[in-house]
C-alpha positions, -999 to 999 in steps of 0.1 A, spaced: 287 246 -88 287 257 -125 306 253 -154 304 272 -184 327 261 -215 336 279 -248 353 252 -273 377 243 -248 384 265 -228 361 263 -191 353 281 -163 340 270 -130 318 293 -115 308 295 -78 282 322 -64 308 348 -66 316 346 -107 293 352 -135 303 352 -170 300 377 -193 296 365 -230 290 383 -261 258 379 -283 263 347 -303 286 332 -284 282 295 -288 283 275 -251 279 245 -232 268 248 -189 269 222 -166 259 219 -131 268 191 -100 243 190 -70 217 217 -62 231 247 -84 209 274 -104 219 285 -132 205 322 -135 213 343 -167 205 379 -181 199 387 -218 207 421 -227 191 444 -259 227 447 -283 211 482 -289 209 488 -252 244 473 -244 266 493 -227 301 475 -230 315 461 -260 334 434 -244 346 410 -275 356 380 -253 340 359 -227 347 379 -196 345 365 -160 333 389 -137 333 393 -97 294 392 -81 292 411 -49 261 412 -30 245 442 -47 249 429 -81 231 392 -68 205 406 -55 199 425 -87 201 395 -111 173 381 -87 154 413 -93 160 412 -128 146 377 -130 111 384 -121 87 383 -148 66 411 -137 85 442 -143 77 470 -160 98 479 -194 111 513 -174 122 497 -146 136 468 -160 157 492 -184 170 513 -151 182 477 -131 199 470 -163 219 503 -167 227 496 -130 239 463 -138 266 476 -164 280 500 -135 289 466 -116 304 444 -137 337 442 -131 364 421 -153 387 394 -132 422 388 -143 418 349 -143 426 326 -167 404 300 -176 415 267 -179 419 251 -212 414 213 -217 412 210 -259 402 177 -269 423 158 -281 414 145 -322 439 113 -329 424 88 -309 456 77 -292 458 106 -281 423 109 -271 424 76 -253 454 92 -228 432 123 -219 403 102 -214 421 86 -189 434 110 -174 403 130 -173 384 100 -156 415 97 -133 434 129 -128 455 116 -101 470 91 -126 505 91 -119 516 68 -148 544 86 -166 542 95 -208 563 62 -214 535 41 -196 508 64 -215 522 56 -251 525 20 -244 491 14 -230 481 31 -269 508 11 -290 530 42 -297 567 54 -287 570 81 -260 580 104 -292 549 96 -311 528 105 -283 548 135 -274 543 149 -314 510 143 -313 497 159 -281 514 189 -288 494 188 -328 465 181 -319 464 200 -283 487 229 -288 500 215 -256 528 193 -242 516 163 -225 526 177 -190 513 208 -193 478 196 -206 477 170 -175 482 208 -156 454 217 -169 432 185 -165 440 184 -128 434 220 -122 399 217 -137 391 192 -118 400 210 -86 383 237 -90 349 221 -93 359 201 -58 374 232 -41 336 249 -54 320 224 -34 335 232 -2 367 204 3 394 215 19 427 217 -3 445 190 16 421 168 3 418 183 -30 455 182 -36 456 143 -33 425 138 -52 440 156 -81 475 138 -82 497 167 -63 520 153 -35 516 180 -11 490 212 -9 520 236 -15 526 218 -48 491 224 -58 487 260 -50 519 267 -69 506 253 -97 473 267 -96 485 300 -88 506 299 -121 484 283 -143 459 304 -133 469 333 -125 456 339 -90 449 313 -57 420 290 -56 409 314 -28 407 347 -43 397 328 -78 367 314 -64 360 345 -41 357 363 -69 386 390 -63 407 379 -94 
């Protein structure tokens, strides 16, 4: 499984997402287990879409198998040029919404995401949060939401949902998933996924938006 991040906002991408970025687009990847990470550069000049943002995009089984052929180091500039114009008949945007984790800047408030991050399933409530960091529930509510642009819940959302995706990428059923992420039932999850997200973990991680 992959993950690609932009500031703070991160996508998890199985076999069946790439990510389209612009030219100068700065980026962090990340990988667990066996993955490859295979990327095309394209020619600004040469570019054929003029796509602003960092754009997810489905990969079928055509447009694979010409990322592979695009990766070989031995072809000529002509053909090279024609897989490439094939490539930009392909790509196809996905509705999804990647999930955004920022990080947090007071370091009270940093402390509770770390936590959380290391322990999504953490079911201590805000009022156990802000006194494990020596401040009132309302200090620690007026502070997520400065430095996050989030409320506590809805960041913990987030935290959780990121998390599940790179489990659900590795093949774990949701059952499992569910619990490992802090949700009480897989029905819970899914809803929440589905609207944080935008779409199920199935049809996210199948590619079909």
């Amino acid at each position: 499984m992959l993950g690609v991040a932009v500031g703070d906002v991160h996508w998890v991408l199985p076999p069946t997402l790439a990510l389209w970025l612009p030219g100068g687009v700065v980026h962090r990847t990340g990988a667990t287990r066996d993955a490859v990470l295979s990327s095309l550069y394209f020619e600004p000049d040469r570019c054929a879409l003029d796509w602003a943002e960092p754009t997810p995009v489905g990969v079928d089984g055509l447009l694979a198998q010409l990322i592979a052929y695009l990766g070989r180091d031995d072809l000529a500039d002509d053909a090279r040029l024609r897989g490439e114009a094939v490539v930009f008949d392909l790509l196809r945007p996905l509705p999804t919404t990647p999930i955004e984790v920022p990080r947090p800047a007071d370091e009270r408030v940093r402390a509770v995401a770390d936590a959380l991050l290391a322990d999504p399933a953490d079911q201590r409530s805000m009022d156990a949060h802000a006194r494990a960091v020596g401040v009132s529930r309302r200090t620690l509510t007026r502070l997520f939401v400065h430095d996050t642009g989030m409320s506590f819940d809805r960041w913990r959302t987030h935290a959780r949902l990121r998390a599940a995706l790179a489990l659900l990428a590795e093949g774990q059923p949701v059952s499992r998933v569910a619990h490992a992420v802090g949700y009480a039932t897989p029905s819970a999850f899914l809803a929440a996924f589905k609207r944080t997200v935008g779409t199920s973990p199935s049809r996210y991680l199948d590619g079909d938006g």
